[in-house]
N, C-alpha and C positions, 0 to 999 in steps of 0.2 A: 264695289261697283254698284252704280245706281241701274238697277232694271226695270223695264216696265214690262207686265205679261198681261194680254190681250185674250181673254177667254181663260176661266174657272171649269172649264170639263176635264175629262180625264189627262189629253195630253199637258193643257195648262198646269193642274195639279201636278204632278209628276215633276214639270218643270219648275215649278216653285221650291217643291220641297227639294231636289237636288241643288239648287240654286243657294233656297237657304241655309242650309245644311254648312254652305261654306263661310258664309257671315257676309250676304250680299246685302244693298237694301232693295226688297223687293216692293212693289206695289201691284196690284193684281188689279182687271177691271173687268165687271161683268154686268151682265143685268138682272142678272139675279141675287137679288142681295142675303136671300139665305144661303145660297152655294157659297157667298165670300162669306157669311159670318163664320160658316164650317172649317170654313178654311185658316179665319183668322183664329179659331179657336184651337185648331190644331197647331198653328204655324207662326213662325216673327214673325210677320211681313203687316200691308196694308192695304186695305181692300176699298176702292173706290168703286159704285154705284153708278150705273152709265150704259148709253154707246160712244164707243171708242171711235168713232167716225166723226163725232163733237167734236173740237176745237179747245172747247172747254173744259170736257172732261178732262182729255187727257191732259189740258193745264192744271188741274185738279188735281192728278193722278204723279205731277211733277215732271212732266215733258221737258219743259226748259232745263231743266238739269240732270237728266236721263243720259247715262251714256248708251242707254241699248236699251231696244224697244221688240218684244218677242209676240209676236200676231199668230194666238191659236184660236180662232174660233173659229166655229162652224163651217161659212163660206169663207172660199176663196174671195171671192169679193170685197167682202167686209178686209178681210187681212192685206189684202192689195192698195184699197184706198189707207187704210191708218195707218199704213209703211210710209206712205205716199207723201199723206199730213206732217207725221212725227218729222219725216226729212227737209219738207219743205217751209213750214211752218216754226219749227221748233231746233233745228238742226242736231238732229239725235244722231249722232257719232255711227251706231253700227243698227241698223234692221236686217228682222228675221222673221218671214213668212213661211207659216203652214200651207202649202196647195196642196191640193189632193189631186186635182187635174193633170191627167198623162200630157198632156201636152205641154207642158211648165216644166218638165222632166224629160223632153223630148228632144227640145229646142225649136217648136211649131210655134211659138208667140213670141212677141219683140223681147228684147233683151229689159228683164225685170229690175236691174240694177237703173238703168236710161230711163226704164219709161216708168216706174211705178215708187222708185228711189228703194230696192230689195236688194241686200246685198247677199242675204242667202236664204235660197228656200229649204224646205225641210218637206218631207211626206212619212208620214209613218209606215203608209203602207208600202211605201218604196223600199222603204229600211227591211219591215217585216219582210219582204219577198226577198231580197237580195239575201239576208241571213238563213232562212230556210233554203234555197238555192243552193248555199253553201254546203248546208247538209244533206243535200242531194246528195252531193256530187262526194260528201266525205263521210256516209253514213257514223263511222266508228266515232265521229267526233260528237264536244257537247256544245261547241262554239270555234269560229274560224274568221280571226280578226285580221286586216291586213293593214301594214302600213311601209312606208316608201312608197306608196306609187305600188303595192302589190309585191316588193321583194321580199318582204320580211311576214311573218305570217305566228299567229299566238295562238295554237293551240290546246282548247279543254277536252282532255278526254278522262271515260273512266278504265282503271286499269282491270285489267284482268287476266286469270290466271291464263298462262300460254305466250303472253308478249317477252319479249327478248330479256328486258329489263325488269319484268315484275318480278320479285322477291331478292331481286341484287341492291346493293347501295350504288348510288350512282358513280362516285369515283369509280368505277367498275365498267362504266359506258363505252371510254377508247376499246377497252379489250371484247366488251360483248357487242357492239354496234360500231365496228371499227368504219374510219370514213365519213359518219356522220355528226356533221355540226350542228350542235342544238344545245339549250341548255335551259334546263328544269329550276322556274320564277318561283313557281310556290307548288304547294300538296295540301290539301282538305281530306280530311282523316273524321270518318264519321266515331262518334265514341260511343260509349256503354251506354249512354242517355238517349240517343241516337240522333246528338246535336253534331253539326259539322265545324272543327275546328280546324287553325292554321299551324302546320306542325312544318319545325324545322326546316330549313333545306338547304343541306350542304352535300358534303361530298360522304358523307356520313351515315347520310338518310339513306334509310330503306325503303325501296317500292312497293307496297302491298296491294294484295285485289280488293276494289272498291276504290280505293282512293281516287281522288280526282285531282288530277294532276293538270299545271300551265305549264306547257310550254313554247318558248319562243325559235325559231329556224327558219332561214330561208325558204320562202315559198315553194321553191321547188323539190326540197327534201318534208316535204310534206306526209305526203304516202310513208318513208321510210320512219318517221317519227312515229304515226300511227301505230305501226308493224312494231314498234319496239315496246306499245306499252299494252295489246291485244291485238288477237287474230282476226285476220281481216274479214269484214264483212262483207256478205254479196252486195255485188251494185245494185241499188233501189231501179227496182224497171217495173212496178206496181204500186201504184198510188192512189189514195183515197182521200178526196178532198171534202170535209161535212162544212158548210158553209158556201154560200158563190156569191160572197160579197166582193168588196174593192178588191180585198186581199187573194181570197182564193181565185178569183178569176186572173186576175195577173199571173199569179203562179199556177195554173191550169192551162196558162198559154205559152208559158217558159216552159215547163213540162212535157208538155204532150208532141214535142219532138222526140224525145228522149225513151220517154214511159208512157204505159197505158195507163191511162191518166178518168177517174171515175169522180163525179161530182153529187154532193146529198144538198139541194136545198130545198127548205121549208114552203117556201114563196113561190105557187103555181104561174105567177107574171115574170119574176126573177127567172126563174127557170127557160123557161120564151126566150127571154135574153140568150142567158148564159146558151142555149143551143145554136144561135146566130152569129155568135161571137167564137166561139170553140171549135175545132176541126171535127169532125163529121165522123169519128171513130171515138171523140169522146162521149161519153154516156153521164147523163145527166140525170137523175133521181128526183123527184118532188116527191122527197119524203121527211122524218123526222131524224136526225141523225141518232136520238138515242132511244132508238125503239132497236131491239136486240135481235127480232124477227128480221128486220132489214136488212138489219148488217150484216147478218148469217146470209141472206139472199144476195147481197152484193159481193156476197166471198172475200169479207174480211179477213179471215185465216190465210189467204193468202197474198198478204197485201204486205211489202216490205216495209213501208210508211203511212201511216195514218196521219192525216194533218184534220183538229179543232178548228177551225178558223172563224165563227159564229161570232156573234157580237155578244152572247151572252157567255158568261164566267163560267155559271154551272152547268151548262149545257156541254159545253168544252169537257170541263172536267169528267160528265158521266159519259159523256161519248168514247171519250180516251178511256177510261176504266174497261166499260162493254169492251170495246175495241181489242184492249190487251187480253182482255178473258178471254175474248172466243180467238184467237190465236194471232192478233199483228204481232208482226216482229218487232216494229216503233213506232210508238208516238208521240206525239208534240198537240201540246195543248198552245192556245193563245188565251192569255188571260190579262185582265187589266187589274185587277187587285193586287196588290202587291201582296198582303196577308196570305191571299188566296196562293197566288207564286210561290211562297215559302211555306206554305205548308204542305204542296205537294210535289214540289221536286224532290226527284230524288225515288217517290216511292215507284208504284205500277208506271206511273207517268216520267216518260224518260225525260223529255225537253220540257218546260211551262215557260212563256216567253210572252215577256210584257211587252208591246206595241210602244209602248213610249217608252220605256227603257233603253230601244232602239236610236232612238232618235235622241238622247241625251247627250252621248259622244260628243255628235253634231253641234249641240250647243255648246257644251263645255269649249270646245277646240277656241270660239271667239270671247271663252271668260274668260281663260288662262289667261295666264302674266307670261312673257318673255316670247319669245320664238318659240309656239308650239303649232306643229304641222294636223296630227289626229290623238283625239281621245277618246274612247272607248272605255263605258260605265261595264263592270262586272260585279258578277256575285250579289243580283238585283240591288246594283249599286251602293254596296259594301267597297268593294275595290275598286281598283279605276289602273287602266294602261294608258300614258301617254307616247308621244314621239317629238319628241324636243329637239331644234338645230343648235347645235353649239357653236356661240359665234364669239370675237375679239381675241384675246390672246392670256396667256399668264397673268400679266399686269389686272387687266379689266376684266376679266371671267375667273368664274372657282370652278369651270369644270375643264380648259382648252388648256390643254398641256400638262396636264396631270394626270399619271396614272390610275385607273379604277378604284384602286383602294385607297388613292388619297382622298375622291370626291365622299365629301361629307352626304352622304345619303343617311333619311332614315332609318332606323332598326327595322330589319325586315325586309324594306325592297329594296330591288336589283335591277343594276344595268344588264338586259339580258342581250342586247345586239347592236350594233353598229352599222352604218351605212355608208360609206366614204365613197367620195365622187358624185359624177352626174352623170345622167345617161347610161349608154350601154356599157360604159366605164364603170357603170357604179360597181363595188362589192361591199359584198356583207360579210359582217366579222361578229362571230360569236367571241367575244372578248375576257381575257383572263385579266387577273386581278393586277397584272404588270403592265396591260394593254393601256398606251399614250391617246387621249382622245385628241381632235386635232380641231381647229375649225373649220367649219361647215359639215361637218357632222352629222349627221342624224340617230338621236341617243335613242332608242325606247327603251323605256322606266316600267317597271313593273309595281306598283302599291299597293300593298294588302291594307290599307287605308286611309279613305277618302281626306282624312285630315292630314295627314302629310304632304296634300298636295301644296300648298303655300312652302312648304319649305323647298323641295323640289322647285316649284317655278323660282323661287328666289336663286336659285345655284343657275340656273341658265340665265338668267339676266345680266344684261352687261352694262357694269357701271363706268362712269368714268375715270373713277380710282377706284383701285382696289387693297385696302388693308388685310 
């Protein structure tokens, strides 16, 4: 697919390289032409020199032959009009704009599709709040994906000694977690090196502590899945926000219904704000998040959640360290390095959560080939979960009328759930290996790697013959 990406900053970058990863052709445009040499020099693609609000550029940049045109830069504005251009000028098949503006998110402006030619917006920080949210509300997890429409739900947790199922093989599931449908996509097994690997997972496999385990179940046996793989944790009703930018304030205000909700920013005008904006019980800080003095004064030790949310990496990083030392029970780092991402999950730092990682799903969903509903990037986009409709019949599809074990899937992933119907009709079907998929379907695929994804989209496409 030909793309065009609008803005070389963090989110852009992110979206390149997952982009190229798959063998798209990309073109990048920025104005800063040593950001795209860095770029080019890491990455296939092609970097064109500009503003993207030109005519010309983007004819430059290959507009005319673009089928998707991706607006990440800075303002909203900027990303508005060259949606605007690319559609109306050049007729670019599908636009995607970055807002950042709650109101674009809200439905307080005209319809972005009518009036600006935006077929879908994206916000990061929307992504990054609704995820953490999640782990409000399901402290024990390390991620909580949803797809149907919310009936089906993929969760990461780590195991530990006490849960139902740690140190059983799962064939063992009906008799120890009787009642409950679910069933276990993949396991990451840290080894002797203390690199995380993808180990087996059949009915075979053993559950050990540490492992981190996917699994896929009904939204609403959610809790119960939790319970089978560690004991349950207190509900977060103490939280500590270091940051009060876009992010923390959004979630400061989803919050602070629930939990006493305590905020650290740097920025004595910031702060003005954020006390104007926030309920009058929240407590606001103009301090340094990683001065160690503070934290102890803020009563860190007793804080269920800590959340990083700063704009800076290393800031995050030492805050979440102090943090775990002087006694939080969890924290979550926000971090935009990926290097950075992967070299400290896992350790003191429970959660590191890339802001544009978030937001990649969202893309993938209109790169995909075939009927595909959502995608969701995991394992800082090492893996990848889709949910594909299965449409046509035996003749014209390789996956509608044939059993689980007939569809040709990759080594390794798995169909882990089923969706059948509409509406409040619908149900979900954790599916064995004899289970017939039928059409209109909704399959979610599990992939322990991002390169299998083309072959998967190919099994849901429907051809006109089928050999």
């Amino acid at each position: 697919m030909n793309i065009i990406i609008l803005g070389a900053g963090r989110v852009g970058e992110s979206v390149a390289e997952s982009l190229v990863s798959e063998k798209n052709d990309i073109t990048v445009i920025d104005t800063d032409p040593r950001r795209l040499r860095a770029l080019q020099n890491r990455l296939d693609l092609r970097g064109v020199t500009g503003n993207g609000i030109h005519p010309a550029v983007l004819e430059a940049a290959g507009a005319p032959d673009a089928e998707m045109l991706i607006a990440c830069a800075a303002l909203d504005e900027t990303n508005l009009v060259v949606c605007k251009i690319a559609r109306d000028l050049f007729n670019v098949t599908t636009t995607i704009a970055r807002l950042r503006a709650a109101e674009f998110q809200d439905g307080q402006t005209p319809d972005t599709r009518a009036s600006f030619g935006v077929d879908k917006v994206i916000c990061p920080e929307a992504s990054v709040t609704r995820y953490i949210h999640k782990l409000v509300e399901y402290p024990e997890a390390l991620q909580v994906l949803e797809f149907a429409r919310g009936r089906v739900s993929l969760i990461a947790v780590r195991a530990i000694s006490g849960g139902a199922m740690v140190g059983h093989i799962i064939s063992e599931l009906p008799q120890l977690v009787p009642r409950s449908a679910m069933r276990f996509v993949a396991i990451y097994r840290t080894d002797e090196r203390g690199s995380d690997r993808q180990i087996l997972c059949d009915g075979a496999t053993r559950i050990e502590p540490g492992d981190e385990v996917f699994v896929l179940a009904a939204t609403k046996d959610i809790r119960r899945v939790l319970d089978t793989l560690r004991l349950r944790d207190e509900p977060v009703r103490r939280v500590l926000i270091a940051g009060g930018g876009k992010v923390g304030l959004r979630l400061a205000r989803q919050l602070a219904a629930d939990c006493r909700v305590k905020v650290i920013e740097a920025n004595a005008q910031r702060c003005e704000y954020l006390a104007t904006q926030l309920p009058g019980d929240t407590l606001v800080l103009n301090a340094d998040s990683t001065d160690e003095e503070l934290l102890e004064n803020a009563n860190v030790r007793d804080t269920d959640l800590f959340l990083a949310l700063t704009s800076d990496d290393e800031d995050n990083i030492m805050a979440c360290l102090l943090a775990k030392r002087l006694g939080a029970k969890r924290v979550l780092a926000l971090i935009n390095r990926r290097a950075y991402a992967d070299l400290v999950q896992g350790t003191q730092i429970d959660i590191a959560l890339s802001p544009a990682q978030t937001v990649i799903g969202e893309l993938l969903t209109h790169v995909r080939r075939g009927h595909v509903e959502a995608v969701y990037s995991l394992r800082r986009g090492d893996a990848e979960a889709l949910e594909a409709v299965a449409h046509g019949d035996r003749k014209s599809s390789k996956v509608v009328g044939r059993r689980i074990e007939e569809v040709a899937l990759p080594a390794g992933s798995q169909i882990g759930a089923l969706v059948r119907g509409v509406g409040d009709a619908a149900e979900v079907i954790i599916p064995h290996h004899d289970t017939v998929i039928e059409t209109g379907d909704h399959v979610i695929v599990f992939l322990p790697h991002k390169r299998m994804v083309r072959e998967v989209e190919r099994l849901f496409q429907v051809g006109a013959m089928f050999f």
